[in-house]
N, C-alpha and C positions, 0 to 999 in steps of 0.2 A: 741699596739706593737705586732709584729707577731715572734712566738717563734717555734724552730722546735726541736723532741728530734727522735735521732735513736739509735735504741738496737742492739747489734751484737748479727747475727742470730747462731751464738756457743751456745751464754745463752740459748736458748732452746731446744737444742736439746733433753734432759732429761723428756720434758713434753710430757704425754699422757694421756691429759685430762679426756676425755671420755670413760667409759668405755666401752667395747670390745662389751659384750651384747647386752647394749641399742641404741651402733652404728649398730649392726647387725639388729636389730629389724625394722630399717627403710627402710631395702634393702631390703625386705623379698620376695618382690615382684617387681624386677625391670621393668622384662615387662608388668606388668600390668601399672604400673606407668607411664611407657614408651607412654603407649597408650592411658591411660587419659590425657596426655601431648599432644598428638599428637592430640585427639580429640578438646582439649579445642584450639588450635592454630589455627584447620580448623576454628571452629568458630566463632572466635574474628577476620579472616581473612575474612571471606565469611560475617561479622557484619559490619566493614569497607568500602569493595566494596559497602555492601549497602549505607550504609550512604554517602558514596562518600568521606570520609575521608583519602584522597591520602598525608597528610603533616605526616613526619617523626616524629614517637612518640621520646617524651623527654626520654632520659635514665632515669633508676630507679635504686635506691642502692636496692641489695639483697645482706642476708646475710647470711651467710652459718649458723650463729645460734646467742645467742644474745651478746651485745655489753661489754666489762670489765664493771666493777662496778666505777662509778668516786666518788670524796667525798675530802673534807676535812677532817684532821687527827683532831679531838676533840683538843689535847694538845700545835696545832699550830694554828691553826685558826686565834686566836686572838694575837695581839703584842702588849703589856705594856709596856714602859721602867719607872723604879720607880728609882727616885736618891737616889743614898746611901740605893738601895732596900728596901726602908721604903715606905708600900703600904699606898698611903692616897695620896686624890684628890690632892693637893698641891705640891706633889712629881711627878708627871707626868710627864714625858717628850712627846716622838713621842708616836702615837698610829696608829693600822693598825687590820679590820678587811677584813675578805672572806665574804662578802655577799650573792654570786650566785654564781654558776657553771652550763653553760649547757657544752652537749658535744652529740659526737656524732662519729658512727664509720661504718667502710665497711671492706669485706672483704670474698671473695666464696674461693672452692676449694679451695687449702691448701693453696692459700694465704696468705701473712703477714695479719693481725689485723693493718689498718691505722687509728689512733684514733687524731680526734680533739675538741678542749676546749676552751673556751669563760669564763674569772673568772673576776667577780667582786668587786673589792680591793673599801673599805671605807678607807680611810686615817684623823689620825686628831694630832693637834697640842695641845700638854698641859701646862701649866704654866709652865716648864722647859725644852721645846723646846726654842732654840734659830735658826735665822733665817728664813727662807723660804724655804730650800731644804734640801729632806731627801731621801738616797738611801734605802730603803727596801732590804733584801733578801726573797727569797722564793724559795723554791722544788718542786719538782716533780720527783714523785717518781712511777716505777711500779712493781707493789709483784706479786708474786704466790699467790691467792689469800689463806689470813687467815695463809700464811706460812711465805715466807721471802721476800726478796727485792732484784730485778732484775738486775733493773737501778736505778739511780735516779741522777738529778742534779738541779743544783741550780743557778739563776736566780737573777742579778740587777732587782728591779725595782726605778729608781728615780722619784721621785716626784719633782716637785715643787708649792708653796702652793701661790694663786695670794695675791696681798696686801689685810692686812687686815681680811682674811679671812681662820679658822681655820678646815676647813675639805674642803676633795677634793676628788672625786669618780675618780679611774680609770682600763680600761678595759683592759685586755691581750688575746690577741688571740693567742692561739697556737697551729700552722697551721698543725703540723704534728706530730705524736708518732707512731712511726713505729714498731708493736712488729711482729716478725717471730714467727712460728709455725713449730713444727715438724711434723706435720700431721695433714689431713683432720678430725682426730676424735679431736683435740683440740681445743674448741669454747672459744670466747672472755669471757663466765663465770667462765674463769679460770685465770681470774688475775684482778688486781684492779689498778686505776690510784690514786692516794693519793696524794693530794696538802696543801703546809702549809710554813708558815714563817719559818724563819731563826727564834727561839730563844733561851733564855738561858734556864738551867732547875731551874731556878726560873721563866719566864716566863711561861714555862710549866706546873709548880706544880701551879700557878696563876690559867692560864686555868682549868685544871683539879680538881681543887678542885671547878671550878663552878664561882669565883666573877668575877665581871665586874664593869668597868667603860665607860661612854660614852666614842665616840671617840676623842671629844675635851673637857674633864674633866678638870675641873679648870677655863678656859675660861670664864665662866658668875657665877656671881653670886649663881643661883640657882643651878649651877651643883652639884652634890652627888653621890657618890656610888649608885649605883640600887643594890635594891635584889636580 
């Protein structure tokens, strides 16, 4: 399922990523730049005619510098539901973790930062799930990196679980995060994308203090709490 998030470009106008210096440090010498530019073009041009390479090269992403930081939030990661929040296999209900995230981003001259994400949701069923269909929530969030939070919104995912069968993998694509920039000196390593379920802060305190259970815990026999 393909998801889109856009920021209003007001929320940044306050950012000036980069400091002043070490933005200056890389101008130092524009015409020289200019003309290792100019050199290298003649001869990737005059490399081509040789070779007789006349078909139109494929675009390439550049990027004016590197991409936000993406990640799952430790405390959300994971989704538990415990009935009557009494934790023990048996008490289980829905379970959901974050297995993967890639991502990836573009963005020159003072361009917005267009960021997109591929997250891989485990989903499982526990001895007090009932039925076959469970809507998940989840966020997406993006900070000022190590400071606060930008945007952030939150996200259906429904599942449905085939007969019989108590876990189910599935994929979200999300096509587009469009964050503005105030200026050419502020690079994507100035903010983070942070992804995580909807839960309670008994769930959280679950996560963070570290235990786990499989995703379809209770289900078989040998299931048990892991270490």
């Amino acid at each position: 399922m393909r998801r889109q998030m856009l920021l209003a470009a007001a929320l940044m106008a306050a950012f000036t990523a980069v400091p002043a210096a070490s933005y200056a440090q890389g101008r130092r010498d524009p015409e020289e730049q200019a003309r290792k530019q100019q050199e290298e073009a003649a001869k990737k041009r005059k490399q081509r005619e040789e070779w007789g390479d006349v078909q139109a090269p494929l675009p390439q992403l550049r990027n004016a510098g590197p991409c936000p930081f993406v990640k799952s939030l430790y405390d959300a990661a994971r989704y538990v539901e415990f009935k009557d929040d009494r934790e023990a296999s048996a008490n289980v209900g829905w379970t959901g973790e974050i297995q993967g995230i890639s991502a990836g981003c573009s963005y020159k001259d003072d361009q917005p930062i267009e960021v997109t994400m591929e997250v891989l949701f485990e989903m499982g069923k526990g001895p007090m799930s009932t039925g076959r269909q469970k809507t998940y929530k989840y966020w997406i969030a993006v900070t000022d990196r190590n400071r606060e939070v930008i945007h952030k919104e939150t996200f259906d995912l429904p599942v449905t679980f085939p007969e019989g069968e108590d876990r189910v993998y599935v994929t979200e694509q999300i096509g587009s995060i469009t964050i503005p920039r105030s200026g050419i000196a502020v690079s994507g390593s100035n903010f983070e994308v942070l992804i995580g379920f909807e839960v309670t802060p008994q769930m959280a305190a679950f996560n963070r203090e570290g235990k786990r259970f499989r995703v379809n815990v209770g289900q078989t026999a040998s299931a048990a709490p892991n270490p």
